[in-house]
ZADO-1210 file (C-alpha; in nm, 4 decimals, padded with zeros to 6 digits):
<atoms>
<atom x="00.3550" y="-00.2034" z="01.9562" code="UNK" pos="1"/>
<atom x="00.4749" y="-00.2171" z="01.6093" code="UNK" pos="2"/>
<atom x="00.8795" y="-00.2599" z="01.5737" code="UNK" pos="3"/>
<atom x="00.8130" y="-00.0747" z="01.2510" code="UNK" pos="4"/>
<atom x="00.8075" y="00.3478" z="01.2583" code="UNK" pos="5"/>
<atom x="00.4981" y="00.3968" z="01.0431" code="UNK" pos="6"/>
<atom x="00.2435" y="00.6262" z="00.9961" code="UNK" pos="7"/>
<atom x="-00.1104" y="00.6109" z="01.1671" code="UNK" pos="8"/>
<atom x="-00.4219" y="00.6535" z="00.9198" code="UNK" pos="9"/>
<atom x="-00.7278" y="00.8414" z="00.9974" code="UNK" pos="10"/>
<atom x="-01.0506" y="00.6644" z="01.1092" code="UNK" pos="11"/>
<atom x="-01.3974" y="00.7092" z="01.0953" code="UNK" pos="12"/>
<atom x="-01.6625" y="00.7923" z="00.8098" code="UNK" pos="13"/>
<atom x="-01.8759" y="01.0995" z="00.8143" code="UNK" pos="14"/>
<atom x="-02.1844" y="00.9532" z="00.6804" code="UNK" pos="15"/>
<atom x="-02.3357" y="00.5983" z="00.6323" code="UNK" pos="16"/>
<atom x="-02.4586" y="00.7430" z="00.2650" code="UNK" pos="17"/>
<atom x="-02.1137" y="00.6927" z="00.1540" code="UNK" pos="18"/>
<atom x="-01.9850" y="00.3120" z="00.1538" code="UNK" pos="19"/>
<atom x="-01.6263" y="00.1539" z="-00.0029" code="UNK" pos="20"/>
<atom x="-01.6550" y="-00.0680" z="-00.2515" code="UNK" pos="21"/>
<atom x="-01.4477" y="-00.3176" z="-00.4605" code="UNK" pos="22"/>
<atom x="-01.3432" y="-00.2366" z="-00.8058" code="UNK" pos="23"/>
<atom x="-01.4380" y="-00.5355" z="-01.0389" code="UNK" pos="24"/>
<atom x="-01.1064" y="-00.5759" z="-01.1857" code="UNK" pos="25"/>
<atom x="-00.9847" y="-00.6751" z="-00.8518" code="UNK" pos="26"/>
<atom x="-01.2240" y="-00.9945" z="-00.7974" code="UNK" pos="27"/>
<atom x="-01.1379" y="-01.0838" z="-01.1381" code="UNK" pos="28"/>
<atom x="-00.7575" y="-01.1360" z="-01.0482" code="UNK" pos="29"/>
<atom x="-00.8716" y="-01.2763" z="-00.6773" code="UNK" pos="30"/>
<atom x="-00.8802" y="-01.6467" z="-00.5858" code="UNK" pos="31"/>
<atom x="-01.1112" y="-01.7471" z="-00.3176" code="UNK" pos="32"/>
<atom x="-00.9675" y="-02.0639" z="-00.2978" code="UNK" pos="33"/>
<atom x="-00.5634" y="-01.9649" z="-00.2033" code="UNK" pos="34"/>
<atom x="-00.4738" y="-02.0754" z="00.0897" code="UNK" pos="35"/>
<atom x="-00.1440" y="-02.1097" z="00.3031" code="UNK" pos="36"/>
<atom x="00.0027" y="-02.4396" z="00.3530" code="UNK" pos="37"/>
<atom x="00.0538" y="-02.3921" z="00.7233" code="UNK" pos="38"/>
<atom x="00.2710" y="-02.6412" z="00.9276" code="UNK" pos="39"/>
<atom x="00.0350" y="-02.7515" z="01.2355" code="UNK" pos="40"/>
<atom x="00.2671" y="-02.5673" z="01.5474" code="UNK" pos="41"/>
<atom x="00.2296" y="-02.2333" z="01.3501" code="UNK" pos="42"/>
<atom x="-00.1343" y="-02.2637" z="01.3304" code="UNK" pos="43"/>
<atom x="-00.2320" y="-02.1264" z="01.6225" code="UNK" pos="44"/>
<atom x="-00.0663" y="-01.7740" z="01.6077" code="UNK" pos="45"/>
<atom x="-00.1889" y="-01.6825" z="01.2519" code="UNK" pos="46"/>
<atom x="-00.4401" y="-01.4615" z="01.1567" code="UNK" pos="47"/>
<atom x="-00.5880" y="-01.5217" z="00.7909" code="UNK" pos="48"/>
<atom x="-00.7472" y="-01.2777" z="00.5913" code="UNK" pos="49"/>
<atom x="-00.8974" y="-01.4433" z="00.2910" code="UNK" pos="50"/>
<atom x="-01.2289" y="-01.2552" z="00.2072" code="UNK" pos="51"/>
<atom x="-01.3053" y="-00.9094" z="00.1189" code="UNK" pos="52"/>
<atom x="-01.2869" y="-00.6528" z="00.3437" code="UNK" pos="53"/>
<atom x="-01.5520" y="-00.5591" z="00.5604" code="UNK" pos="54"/>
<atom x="-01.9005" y="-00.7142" z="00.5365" code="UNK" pos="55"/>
<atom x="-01.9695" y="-00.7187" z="00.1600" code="UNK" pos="56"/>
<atom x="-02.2928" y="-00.5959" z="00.0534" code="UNK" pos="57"/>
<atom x="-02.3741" y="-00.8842" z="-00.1953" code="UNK" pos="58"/>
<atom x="-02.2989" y="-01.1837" z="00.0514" code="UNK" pos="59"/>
<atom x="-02.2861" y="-01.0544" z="00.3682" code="UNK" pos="60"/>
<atom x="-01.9697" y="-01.1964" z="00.4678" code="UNK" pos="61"/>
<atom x="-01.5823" y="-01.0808" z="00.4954" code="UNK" pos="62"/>
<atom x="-01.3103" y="-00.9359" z="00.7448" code="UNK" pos="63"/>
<atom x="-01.3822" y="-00.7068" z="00.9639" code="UNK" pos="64"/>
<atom x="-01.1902" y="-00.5040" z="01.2370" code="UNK" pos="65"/>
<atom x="-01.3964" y="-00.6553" z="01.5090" code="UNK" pos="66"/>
<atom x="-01.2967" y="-01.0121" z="01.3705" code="UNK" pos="67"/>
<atom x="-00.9234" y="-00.8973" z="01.3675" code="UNK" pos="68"/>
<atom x="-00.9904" y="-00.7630" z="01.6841" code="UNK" pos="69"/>
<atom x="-01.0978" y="-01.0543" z="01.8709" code="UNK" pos="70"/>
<atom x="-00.8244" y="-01.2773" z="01.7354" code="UNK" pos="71"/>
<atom x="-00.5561" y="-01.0682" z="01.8526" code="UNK" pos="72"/>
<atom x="-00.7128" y="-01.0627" z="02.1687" code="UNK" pos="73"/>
<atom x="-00.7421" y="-01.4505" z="02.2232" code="UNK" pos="74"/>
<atom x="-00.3576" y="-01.4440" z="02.0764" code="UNK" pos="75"/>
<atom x="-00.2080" y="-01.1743" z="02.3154" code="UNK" pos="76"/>
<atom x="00.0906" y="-01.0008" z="02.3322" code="UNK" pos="77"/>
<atom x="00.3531" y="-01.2201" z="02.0945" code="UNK" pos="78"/>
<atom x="00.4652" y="-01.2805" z="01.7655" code="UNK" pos="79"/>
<atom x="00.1478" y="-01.3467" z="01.4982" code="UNK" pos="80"/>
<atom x="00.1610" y="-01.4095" z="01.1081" code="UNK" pos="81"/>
<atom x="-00.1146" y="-01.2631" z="00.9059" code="UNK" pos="82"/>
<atom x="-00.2108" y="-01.3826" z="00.5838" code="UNK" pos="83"/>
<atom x="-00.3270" y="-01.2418" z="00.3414" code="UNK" pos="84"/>
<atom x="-00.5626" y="-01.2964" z="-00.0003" code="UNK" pos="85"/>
<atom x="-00.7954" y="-01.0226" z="-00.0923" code="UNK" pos="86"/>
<atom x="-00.9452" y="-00.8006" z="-00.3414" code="UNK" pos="87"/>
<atom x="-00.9982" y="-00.5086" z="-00.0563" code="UNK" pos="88"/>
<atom x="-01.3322" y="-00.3702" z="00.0317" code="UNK" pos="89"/>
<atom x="-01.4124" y="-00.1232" z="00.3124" code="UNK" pos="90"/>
<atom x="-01.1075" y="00.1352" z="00.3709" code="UNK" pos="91"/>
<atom x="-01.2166" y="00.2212" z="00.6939" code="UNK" pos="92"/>
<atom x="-01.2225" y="-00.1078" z="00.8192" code="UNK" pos="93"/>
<atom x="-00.8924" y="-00.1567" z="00.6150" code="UNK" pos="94"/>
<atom x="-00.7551" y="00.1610" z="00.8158" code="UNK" pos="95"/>
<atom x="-00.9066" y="00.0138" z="01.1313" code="UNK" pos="96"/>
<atom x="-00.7488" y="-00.3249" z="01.1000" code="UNK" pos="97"/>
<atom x="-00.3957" y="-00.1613" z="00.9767" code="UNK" pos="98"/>
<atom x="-00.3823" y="00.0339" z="01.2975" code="UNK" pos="99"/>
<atom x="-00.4294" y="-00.2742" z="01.4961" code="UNK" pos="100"/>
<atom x="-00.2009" y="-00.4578" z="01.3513" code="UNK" pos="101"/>
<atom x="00.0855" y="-00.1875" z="01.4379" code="UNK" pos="102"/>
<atom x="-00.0229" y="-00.1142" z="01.7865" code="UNK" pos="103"/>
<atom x="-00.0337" y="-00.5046" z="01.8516" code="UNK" pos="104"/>
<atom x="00.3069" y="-00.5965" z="02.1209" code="UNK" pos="105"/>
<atom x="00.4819" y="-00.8512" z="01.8845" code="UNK" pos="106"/>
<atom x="00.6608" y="-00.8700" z="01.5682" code="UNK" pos="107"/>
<atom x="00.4033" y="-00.9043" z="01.2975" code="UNK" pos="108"/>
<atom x="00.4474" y="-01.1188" z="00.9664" code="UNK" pos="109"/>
<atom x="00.2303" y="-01.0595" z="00.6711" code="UNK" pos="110"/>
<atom x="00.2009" y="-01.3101" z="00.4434" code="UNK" pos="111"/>
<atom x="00.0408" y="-01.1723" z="00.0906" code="UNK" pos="112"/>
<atom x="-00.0163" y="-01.5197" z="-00.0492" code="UNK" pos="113"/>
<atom x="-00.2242" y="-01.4255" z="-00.3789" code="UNK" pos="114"/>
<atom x="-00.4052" y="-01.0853" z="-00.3947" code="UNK" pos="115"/>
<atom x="-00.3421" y="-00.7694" z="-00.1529" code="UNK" pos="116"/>
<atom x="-00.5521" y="-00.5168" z="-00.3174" code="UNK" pos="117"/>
<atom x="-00.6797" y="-00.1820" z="-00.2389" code="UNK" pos="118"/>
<atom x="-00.7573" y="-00.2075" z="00.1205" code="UNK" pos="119"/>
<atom x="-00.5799" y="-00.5264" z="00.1697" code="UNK" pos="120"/>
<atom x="-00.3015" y="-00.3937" z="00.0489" code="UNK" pos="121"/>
<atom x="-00.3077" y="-00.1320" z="00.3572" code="UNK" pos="122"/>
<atom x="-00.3314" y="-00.4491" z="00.5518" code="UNK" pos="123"/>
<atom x="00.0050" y="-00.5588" z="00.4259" code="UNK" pos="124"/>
<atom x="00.1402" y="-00.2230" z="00.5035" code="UNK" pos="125"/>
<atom x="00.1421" y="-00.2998" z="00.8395" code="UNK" pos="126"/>
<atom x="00.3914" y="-00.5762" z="00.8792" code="UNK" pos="127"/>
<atom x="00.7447" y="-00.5574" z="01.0882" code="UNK" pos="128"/>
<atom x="00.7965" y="-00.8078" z="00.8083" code="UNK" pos="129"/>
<atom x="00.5909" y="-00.8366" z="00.4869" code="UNK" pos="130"/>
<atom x="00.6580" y="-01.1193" z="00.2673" code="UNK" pos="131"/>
<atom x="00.4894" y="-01.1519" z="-00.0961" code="UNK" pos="132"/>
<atom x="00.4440" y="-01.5021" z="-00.3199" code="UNK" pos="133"/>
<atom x="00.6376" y="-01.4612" z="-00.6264" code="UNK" pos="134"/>
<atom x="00.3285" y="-01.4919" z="-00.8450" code="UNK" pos="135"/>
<atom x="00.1564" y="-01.2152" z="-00.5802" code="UNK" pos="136"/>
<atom x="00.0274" y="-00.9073" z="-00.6300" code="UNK" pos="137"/>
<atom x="-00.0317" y="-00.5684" z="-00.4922" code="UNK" pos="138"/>
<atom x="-00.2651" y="-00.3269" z="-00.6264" code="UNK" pos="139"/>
<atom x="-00.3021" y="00.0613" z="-00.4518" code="UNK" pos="140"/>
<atom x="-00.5397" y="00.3049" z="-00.6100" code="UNK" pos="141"/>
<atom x="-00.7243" y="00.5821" z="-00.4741" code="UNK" pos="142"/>
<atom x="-01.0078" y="00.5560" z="-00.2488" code="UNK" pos="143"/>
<atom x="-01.3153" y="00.4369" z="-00.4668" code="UNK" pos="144"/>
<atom x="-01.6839" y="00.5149" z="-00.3263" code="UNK" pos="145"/>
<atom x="-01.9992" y="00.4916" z="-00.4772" code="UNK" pos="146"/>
<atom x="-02.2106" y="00.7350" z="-00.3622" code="UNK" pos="147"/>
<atom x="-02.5637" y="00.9953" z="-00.4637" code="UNK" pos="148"/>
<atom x="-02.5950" y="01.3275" z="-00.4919" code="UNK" pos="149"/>
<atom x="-02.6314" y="01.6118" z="-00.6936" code="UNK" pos="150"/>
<atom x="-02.3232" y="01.7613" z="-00.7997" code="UNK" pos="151"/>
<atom x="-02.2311" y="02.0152" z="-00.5212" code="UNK" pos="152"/>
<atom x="-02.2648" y="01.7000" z="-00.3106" code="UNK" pos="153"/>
<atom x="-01.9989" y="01.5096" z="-00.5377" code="UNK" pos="154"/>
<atom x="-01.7996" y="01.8539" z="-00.5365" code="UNK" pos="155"/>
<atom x="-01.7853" y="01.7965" z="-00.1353" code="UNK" pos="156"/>
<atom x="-01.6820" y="01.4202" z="-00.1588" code="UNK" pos="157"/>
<atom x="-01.3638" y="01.4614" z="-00.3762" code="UNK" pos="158"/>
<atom x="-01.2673" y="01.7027" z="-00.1621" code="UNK" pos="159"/>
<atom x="-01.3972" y="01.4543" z="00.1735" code="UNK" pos="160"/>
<atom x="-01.1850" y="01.1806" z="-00.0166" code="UNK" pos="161"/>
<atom x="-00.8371" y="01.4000" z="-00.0241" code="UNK" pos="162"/>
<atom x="-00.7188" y="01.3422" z="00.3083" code="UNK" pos="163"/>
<atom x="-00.7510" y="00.9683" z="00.2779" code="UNK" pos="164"/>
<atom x="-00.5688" y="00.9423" z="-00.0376" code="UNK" pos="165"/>
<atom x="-00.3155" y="01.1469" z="00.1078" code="UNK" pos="166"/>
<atom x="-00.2778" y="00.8920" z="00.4375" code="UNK" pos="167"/>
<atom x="-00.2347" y="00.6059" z="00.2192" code="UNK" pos="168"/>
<atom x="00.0189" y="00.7755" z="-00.0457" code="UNK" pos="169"/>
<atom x="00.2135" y="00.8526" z="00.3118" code="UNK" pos="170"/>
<atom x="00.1457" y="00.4650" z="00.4821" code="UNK" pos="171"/>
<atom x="00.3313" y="00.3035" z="00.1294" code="UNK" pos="172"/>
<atom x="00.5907" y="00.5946" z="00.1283" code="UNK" pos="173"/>
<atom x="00.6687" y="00.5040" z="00.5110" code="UNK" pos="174"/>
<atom x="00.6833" y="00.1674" z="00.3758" code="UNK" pos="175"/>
<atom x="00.9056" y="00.1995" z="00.0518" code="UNK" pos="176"/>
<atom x="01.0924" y="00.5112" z="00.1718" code="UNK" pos="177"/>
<atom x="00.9732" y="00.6648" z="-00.0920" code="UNK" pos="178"/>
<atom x="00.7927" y="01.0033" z="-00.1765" code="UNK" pos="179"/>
<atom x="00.4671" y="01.0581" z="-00.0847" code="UNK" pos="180"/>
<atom x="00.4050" y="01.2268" z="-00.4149" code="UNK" pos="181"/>
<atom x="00.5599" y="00.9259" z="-00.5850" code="UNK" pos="182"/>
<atom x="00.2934" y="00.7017" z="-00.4279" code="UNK" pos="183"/>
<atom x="00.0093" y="00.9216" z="-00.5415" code="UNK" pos="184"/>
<atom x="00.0945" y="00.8975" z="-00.8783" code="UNK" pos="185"/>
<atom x="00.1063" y="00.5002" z="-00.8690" code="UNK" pos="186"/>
<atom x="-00.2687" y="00.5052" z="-00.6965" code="UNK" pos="187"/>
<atom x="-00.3596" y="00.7644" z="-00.9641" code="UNK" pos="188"/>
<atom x="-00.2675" y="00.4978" z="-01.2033" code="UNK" pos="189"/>
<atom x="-00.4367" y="00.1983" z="-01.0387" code="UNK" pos="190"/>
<atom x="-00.0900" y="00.0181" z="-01.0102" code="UNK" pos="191"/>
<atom x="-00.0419" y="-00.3869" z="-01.0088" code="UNK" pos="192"/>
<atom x="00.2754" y="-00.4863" z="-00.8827" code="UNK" pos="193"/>
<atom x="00.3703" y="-00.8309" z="-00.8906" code="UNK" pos="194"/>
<atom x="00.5811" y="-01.0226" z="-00.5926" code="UNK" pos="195"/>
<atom x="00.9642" y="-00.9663" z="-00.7515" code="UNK" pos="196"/>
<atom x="00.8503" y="-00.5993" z="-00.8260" code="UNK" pos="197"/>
<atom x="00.7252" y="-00.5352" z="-00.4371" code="UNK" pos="198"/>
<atom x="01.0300" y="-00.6271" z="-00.3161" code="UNK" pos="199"/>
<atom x="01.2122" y="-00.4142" z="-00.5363" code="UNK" pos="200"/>
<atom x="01.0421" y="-00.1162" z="-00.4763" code="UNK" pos="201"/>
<atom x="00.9890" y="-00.1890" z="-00.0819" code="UNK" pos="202"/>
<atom x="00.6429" y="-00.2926" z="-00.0350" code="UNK" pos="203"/>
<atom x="00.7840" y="-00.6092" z="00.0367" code="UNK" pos="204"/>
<atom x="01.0885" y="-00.6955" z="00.2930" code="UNK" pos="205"/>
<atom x="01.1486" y="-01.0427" z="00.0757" code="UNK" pos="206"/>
<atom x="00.9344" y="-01.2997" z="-00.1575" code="UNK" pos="207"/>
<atom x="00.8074" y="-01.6011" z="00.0395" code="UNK" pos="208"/>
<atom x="01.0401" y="-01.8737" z="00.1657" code="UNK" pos="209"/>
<atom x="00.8792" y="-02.1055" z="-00.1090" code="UNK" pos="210"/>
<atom x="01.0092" y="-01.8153" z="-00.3951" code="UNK" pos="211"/>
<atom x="01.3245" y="-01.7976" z="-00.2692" code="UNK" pos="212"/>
<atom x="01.6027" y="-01.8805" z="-00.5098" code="UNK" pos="213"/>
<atom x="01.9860" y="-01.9617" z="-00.3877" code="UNK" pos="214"/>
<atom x="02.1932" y="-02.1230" z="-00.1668" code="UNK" pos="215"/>
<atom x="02.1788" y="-02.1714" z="00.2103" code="UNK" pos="216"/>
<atom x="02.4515" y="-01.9882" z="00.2333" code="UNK" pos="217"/>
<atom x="02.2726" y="-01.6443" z="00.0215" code="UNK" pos="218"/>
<atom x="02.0116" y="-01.7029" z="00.2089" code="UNK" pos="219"/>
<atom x="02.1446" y="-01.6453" z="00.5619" code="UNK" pos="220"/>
<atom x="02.3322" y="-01.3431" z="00.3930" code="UNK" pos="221"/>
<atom x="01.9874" y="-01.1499" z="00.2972" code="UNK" pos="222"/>
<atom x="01.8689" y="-01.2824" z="00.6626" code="UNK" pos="223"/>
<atom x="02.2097" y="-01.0706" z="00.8167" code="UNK" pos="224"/>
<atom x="02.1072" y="-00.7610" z="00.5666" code="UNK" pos="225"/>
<atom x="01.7494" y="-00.7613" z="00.7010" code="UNK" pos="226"/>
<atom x="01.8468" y="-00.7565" z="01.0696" code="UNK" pos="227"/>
<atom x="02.0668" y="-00.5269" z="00.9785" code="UNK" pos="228"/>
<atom x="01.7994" y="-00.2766" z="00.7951" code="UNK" pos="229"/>
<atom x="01.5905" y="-00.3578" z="01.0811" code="UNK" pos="230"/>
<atom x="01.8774" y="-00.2440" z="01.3516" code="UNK" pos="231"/>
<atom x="01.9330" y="00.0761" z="01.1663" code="UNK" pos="232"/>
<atom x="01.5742" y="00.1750" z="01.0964" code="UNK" pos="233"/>
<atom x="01.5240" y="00.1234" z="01.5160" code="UNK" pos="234"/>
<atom x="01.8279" y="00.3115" z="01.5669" code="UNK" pos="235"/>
<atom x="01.6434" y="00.6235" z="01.3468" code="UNK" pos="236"/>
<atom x="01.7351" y="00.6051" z="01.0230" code="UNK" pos="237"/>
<atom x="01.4954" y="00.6248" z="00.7533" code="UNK" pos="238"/>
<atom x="01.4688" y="00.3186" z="00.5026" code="UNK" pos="239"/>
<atom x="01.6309" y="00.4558" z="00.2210" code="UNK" pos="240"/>
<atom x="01.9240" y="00.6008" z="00.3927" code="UNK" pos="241"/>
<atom x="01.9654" y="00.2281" z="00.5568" code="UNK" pos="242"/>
<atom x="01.9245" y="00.0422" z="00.1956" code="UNK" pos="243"/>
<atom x="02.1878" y="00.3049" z="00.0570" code="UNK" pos="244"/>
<atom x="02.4375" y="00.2124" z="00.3218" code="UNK" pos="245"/>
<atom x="02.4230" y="-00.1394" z="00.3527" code="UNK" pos="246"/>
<atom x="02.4327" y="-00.1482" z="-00.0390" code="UNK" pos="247"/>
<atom x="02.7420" y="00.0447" z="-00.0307" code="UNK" pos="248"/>
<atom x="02.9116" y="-00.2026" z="00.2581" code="UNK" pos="249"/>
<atom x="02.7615" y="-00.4906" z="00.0467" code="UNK" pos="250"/>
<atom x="02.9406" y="-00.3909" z="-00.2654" code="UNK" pos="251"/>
<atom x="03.2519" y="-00.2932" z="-00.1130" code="UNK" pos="252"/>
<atom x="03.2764" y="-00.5859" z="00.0511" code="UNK" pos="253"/>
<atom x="03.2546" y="-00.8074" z="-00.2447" code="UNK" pos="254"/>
<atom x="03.5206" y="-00.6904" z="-00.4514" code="UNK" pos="255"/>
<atom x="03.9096" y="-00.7842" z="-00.3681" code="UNK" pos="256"/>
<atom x="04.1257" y="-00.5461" z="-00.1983" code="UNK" pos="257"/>
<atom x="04.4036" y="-00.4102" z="-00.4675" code="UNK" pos="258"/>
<atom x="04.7949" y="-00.4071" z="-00.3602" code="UNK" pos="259"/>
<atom x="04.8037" y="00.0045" z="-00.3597" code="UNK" pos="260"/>
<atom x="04.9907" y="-00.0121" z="-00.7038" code="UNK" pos="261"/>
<atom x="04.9787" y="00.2120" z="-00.9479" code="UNK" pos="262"/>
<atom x="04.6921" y="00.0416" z="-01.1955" code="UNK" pos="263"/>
<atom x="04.4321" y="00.2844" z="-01.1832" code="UNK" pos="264"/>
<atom x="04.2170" y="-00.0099" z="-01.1431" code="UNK" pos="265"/>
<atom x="04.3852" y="-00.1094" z="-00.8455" code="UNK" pos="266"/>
<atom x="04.3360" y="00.2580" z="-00.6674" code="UNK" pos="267"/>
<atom x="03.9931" y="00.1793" z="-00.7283" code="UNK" pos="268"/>
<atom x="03.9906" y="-00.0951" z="-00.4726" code="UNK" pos="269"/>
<atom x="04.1504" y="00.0780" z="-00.2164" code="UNK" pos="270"/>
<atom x="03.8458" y="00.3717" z="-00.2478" code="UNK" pos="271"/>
<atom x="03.6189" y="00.1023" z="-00.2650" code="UNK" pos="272"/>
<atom x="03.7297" y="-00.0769" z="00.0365" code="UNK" pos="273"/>
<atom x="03.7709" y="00.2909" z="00.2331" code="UNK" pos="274"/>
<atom x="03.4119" y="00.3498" z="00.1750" code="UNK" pos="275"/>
<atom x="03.3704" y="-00.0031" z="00.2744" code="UNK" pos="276"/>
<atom x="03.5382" y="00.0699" z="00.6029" code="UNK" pos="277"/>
<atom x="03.3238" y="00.3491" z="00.6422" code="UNK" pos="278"/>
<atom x="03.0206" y="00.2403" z="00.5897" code="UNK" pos="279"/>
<atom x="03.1233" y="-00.0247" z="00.8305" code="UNK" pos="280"/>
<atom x="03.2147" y="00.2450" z="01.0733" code="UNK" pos="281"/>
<atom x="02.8990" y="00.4061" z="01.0607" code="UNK" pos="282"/>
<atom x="02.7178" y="00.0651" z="01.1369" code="UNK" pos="283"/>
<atom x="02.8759" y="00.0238" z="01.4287" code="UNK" pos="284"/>
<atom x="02.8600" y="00.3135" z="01.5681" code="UNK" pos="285"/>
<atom x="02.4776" y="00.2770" z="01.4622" code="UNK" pos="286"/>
<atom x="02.4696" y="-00.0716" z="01.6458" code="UNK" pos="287"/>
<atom x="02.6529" y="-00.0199" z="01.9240" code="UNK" pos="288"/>
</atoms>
């Protein structure tokens, strides 16, 4: 099962009259071609996901659950990366394959390497770990159908089409720790966020090793932080609260303890390094 506490999303369509479909804006930005550079020993427990999603109407081919399905089952229980570079498609078999993914006994990696979009980018969603290319994108929107009907039929599908806005506004709040409301008004805007901006705002744990900027040294610091998040978030506590506390214990512990004196300055140092100590408190107690 999932070592992340998210959400599940609701399943099923009510009537084969009514399909998902991809907005054309999102195959303009897509690239067919992108494709991991995969070293050869971490071949064989990735899943890529590099077509639209579901069987598109036009060609016939892309991702579907029962693909997803049928690799995780000749994988098995362990650790799997999935990759990922796609303009969306089908919800419900976005939903389907997002549900998998957390239910699945292993850490999970997601990998968006160009485009997560729409219902790829519910895909992502579903990472213990979800790392984004620096030139990568995520794009959420509300569900997008087409559909026939007369206009008390269209009446009853925006009102059909609620509840599944509502479960993906709640998978990226999960995600971000954000609000739920928040998230509805970035899919009522069609949002693009780009691989620096996914990280900031929590769609994305950290940009992919090739993106990442700084010493050896930096980099085994944000590898501490994330197993710390991680340990804190499995302990209970939502994400935000975690990010708020280890940002407190980060900046404490980065400026130089004062001698007590008088400066005002120097009083400030001592505060900072008593908040410091207990935010450092409250991780242990967390950890232990």
């Amino acid at each position: 099962m999932s070592l992340k506490d998210l959400p599940g999303a609701p399943t099923g369509r009510p009537s084969a009259s009514v399909r998902s479909e991809i907005l054309p804006n999102a195959f303009a930005r897509w690239s067919p071609g992108l494709r991991a550079e995969e070293k050869q020993e971490e071949a064989g427990r990735t899943i890529s996901i590099y077509d639209v999603i579901g069987v598109d109407y036009w060609t016939g081919e892309g991702v579907t659950s029962r693909h997803v399905a049928a690799a995780l089952r000749q994988l098995g229980p362990g650790d799997v990366t999935v990759n990922v570079n796609s303009p969306g498609g089908d919800m419900f078999e976005g939903l389907a394959i997002y549900n998998m993914l957390r239910e699945h006994k292993g850490q999970v990696t997601v990998k968006v390497l160009g485009l997560a979009a729409s219902a790829g980018s519910v895909i992502a969603m579903a990472g213990d770990v979800v790392q984004i290319a620096r030139a990568g994108f995520l794009m959420i929107h509300n569900a997008w159908v087409v559909a026939a009907g007369n206009r008390n039929d269209y009446i009853e599908l925006a009102a059909w089409l609620k509840p599944f806005d509502a479960a993906m506004a709640d998978i990226y709040a999960a995600r971000t720790g954000g609000d739920a409301d928040a998230m509805a008004k970035l899919m009522d805007a069609e949002s693009w966020i780009n691989g620096a901006s996914a990280v900031e705002q929590g769609f994305a744990d950290e940009l992919l090793a090739s993106d990442q900027v700084g010493s050896d040294e930096a980099k085994a610091q944000a590898h501490a932080t994330r197993r710390l998040e991680a340990a804190l978030r499995a302990g209970g506590m939502p994400k935000s609260e975690a990010l708020r506390l280890l940002s407190q214990f980060q900046a404490g512990a980065g400026k130089p303890a004062g001698s007590g004196g008088g400066d005002p300055a120097e009083r400030g140092h001592v505060a900072d390094m008593s908040a410091t100590a207990a935010a450092a408190a409250s991780l242990a107690s967390i950890l232990n």
